[in-house]
C-alpha positions in Angstrom: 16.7 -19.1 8.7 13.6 -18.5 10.7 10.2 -20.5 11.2 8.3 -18.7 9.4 11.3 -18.2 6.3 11.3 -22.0 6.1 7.7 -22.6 5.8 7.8 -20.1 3.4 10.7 -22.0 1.5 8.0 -25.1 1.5 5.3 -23.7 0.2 6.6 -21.8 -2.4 7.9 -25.1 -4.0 4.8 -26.8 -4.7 2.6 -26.6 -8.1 0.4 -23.9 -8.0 1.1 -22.1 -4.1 0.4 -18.9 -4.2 1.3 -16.1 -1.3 -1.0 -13.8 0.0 -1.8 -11.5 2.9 -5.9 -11.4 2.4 -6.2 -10.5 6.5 -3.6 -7.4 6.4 0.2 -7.1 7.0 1.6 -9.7 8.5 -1.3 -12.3 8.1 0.3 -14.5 5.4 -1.6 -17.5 3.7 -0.6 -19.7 1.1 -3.1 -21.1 -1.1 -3.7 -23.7 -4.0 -6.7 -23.0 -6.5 -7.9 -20.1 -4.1 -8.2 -22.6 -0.7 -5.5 -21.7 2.0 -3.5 -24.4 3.0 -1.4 -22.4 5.4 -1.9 -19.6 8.0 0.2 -17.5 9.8 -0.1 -14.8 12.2 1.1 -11.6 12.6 2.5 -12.8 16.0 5.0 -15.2 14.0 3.9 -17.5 16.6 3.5 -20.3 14.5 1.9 -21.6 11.4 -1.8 -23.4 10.9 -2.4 -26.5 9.0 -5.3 -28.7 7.5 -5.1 -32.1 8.9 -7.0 -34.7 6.3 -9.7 -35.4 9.3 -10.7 -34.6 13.0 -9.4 -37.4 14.0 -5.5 -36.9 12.5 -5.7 -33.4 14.0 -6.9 -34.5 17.4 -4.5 -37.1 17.6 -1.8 -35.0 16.9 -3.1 -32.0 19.1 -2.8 -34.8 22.1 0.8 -35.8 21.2 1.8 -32.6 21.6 3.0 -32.0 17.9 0.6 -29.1 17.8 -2.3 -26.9 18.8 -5.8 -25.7 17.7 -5.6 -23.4 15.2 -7.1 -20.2 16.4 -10.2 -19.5 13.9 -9.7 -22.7 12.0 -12.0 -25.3 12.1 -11.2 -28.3 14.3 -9.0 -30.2 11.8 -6.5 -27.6 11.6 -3.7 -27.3 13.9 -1.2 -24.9 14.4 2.3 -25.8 14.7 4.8 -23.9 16.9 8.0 -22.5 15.4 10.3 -25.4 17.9 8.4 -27.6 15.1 11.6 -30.0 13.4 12.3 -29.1 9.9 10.8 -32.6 8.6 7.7 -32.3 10.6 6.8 -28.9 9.2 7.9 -30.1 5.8 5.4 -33.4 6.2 2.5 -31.3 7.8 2.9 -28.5 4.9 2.6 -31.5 2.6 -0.4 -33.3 4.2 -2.2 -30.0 4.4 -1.2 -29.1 0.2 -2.5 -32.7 -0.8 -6.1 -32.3 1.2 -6.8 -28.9 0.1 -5.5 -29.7 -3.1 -7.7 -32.9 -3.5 -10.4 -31.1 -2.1 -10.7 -29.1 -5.4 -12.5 -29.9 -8.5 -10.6 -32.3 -11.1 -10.1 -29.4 -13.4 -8.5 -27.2 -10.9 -6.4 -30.3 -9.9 -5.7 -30.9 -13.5 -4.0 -27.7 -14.1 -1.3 -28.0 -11.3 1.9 -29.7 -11.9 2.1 -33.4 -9.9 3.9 -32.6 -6.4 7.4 -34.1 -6.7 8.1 -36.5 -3.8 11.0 -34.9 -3.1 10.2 -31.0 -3.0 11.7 -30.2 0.7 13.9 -27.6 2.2 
């Protein structure tokens, strides 16, 4: 299974993900209540996340776990596909929560509770 076929796999099991390609073929987001929470390129070069701060995101840019997120704002980070399973599971997860708490309570309301143990 490739990279980008996995994150796919994540995404499509939490409450209320939806797939898209808003920037043209090959540019696929996934979104909750209309706010992406996951990017990829038509280069298959990766995927983008939203950290929960600047801080998480620059943190893990100098570890090495990932990159800035070309046209993303600084808390975003993209993650290349020799990403481990778990970490691109946990990021995917991180990033759903933050966009998803980021949006009104009756947006949030309507989704489904994200189920601990939604993973590959």
């Amino acid at each position: 299974m490739s990279f980008r076929d996995t994150a796919n796999r994540i995404c499509s099991a939490l409450p209320g993900g939806e797939w898209s390609e808003p920037f043209g073929p090959g540019h696929a987001v996934w979104k909750v209540g209309g706010k992406i929470f996951l990017a990829g390129g038509s280069q298959d070069d990766g995927v983008s996340v939203k950290c929960p701060d600047l801080e998480t995101a620059r943190m893990l840019r100098e570890a090495g776990v990932g990159t800035k997120a070309p046209y993303f704002h600084a808390s975003w980070i993209r993650l290349p596909p020799e990403t481990e399973p778990d970490e691109l599971r946990h990021r995917i997860h991180v990033s759903y929560d933050t966009i998803r708490a980021s949006l009104t309570k009756k947006a949030q309301a309507a989704l489904a509770p994200r189920q601990s143990g939604e993973d590959l």
